[in-house]
C-alpha positions as CSV (number, residue, x, y, z in Angstrom):
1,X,0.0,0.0,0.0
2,X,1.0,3.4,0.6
3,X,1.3,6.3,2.8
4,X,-2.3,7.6,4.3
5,X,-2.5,11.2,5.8
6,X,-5.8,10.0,7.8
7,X,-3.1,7.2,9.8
8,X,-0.8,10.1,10.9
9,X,-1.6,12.4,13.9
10,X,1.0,14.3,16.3
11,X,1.1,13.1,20.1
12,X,3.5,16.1,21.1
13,X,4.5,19.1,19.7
14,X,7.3,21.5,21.4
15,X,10.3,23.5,20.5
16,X,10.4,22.8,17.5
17,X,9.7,18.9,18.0
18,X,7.2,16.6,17.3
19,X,6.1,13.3,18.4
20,X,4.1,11.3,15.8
21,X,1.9,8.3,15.7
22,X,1.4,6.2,12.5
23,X,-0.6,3.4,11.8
24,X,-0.2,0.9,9.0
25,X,-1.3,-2.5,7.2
26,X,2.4,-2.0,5.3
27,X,5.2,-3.9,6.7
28,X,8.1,-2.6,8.4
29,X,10.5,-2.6,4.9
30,X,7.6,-0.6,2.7
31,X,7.3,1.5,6.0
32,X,11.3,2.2,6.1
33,X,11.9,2.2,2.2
34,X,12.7,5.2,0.7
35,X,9.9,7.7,-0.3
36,X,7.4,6.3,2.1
37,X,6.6,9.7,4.1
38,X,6.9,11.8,0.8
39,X,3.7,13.4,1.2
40,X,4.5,14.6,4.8
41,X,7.4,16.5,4.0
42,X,6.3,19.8,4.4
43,X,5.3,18.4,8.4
44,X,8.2,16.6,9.5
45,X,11.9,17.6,10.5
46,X,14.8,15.6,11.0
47,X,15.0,14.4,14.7
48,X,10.9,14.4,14.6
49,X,9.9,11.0,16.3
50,X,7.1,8.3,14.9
51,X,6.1,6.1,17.0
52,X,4.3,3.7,14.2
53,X,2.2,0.7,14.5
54,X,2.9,-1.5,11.7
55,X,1.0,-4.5,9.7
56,X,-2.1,-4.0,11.8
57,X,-3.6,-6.5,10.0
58,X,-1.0,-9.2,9.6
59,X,1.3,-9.4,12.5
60,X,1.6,-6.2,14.1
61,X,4.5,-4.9,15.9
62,X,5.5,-1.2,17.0
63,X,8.4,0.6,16.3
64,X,10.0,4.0,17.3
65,X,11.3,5.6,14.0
66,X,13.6,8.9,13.8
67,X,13.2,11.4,10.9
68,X,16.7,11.5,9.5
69,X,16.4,13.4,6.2
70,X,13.8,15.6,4.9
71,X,15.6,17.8,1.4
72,X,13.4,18.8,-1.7
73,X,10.7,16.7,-0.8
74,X,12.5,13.8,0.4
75,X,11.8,12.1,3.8
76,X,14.2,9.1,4.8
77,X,13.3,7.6,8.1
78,X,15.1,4.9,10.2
79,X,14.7,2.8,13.2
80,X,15.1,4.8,16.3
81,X,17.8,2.9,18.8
């Protein structure tokens, strides 16, 4: 599938920070591959957190993700450690 505006809402928002939530029936690797959170750019900043359920309807699992690009449209994403 593919990204869905409606699945992504902000749990916490300060200095210049936010906290997201994501839900998805993708899998982690569609979640994580390049381009996924293209259509957010214009919300999301690098160090932004998502906090992302993921294959809700397979066998889900939930991740903390960190935004770690966002350039000309661009939003790459990895797993938050």
């Amino acid at each position: 599938m593919a990204f869905n505006n409606s699945n992504l809402s902000v749990l916490a928002y300060a200095n210049n920070f936010t906290l997201w939530h994501y839900a998805s029936v993708d899998n982690a690797a569609e979640i994580a591959g390049a381009g996924y959170f293209n259509n957010a750019a214009d919300m999301m900043r690098i160090n932004d957190l998502l906090l992302i359920n993921i294959d809700t309807d397979g066998t889900p699992s939930t991740k903390f993700y960190i935004v770690t690009g966002n350039s000309g449209g661009s939003v790459t994403i990895g797993v938050y450690t």
